[in-house]
C-alpha positions in Angstrom: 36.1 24.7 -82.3 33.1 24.0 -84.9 29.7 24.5 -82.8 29.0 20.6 -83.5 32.1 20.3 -81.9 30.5 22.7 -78.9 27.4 21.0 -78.9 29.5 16.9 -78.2 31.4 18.4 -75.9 28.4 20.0 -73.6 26.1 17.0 -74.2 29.0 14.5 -73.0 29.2 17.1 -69.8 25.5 16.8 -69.3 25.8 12.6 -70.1 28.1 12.5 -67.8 27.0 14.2 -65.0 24.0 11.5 -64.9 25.8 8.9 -65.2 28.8 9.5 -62.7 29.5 5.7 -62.4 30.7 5.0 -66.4 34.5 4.8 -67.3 35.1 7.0 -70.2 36.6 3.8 -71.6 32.8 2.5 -71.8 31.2 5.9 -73.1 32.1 6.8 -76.7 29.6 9.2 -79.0 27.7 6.1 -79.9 27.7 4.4 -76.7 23.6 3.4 -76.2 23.2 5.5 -73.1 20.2 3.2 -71.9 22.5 0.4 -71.9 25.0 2.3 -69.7 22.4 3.1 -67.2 19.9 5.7 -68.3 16.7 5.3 -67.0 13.7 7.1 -67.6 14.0 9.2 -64.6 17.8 9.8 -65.6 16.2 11.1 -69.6 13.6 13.7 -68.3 16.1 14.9 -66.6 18.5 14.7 -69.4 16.0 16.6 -71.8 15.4 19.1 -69.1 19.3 19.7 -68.8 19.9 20.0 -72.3 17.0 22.4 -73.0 18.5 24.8 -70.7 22.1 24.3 -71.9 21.0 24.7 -75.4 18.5 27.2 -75.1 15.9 25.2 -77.1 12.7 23.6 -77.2 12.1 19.7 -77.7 8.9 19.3 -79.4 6.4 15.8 -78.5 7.5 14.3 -81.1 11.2 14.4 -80.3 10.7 12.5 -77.5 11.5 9.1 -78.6 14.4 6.6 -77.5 15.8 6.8 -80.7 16.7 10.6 -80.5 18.1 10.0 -77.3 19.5 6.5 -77.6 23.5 7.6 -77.9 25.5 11.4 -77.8 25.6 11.4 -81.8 22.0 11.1 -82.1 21.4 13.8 -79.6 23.9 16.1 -81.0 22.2 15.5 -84.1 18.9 16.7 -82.8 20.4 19.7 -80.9 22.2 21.1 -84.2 18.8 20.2 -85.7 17.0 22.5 -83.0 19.5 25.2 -83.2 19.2 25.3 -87.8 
């Protein structure tokens, strides 16, 4: 499995482990997670899971909506992190 691969997988875990209540028919890699029920508390939380799953450091400016809005945009800012 490629590590981007790895790094969807994990990130759909974490996702989902938030947000117990949505149907994986509602939740695909672009699904806008704030629409689906991510809160704010919910995305501290989030950042704070994925840090220590990833073993890396978001930096201020990372934290935005955008970078967090869906799984592809986070997985693009993890294999970002991890370059």
């Amino acid at each position: 499995m490629k590590s981007i691969d790895l790094i969807e997988q994990k990130t759909k875990n974490i996702v989902s482990s938030l947000l117990p209540n949505i149907n994986s028919e509602d939740f695909s890699d672009t699904s806008n997670l704030f629409s689906i029920g991510l809160d704010s508390v919910n995305a501290m939380t989030l950042v704070l899971k994925l840090q220590n799953a990833f073993g890396i450091k978001f930096a201020t400016t990372d934290m935005n909506a955008e970078n967090f809005q869906s799984v592809a945009t986070i997985v693009k800012l993890i294999n970002q992190k991890q370059s």
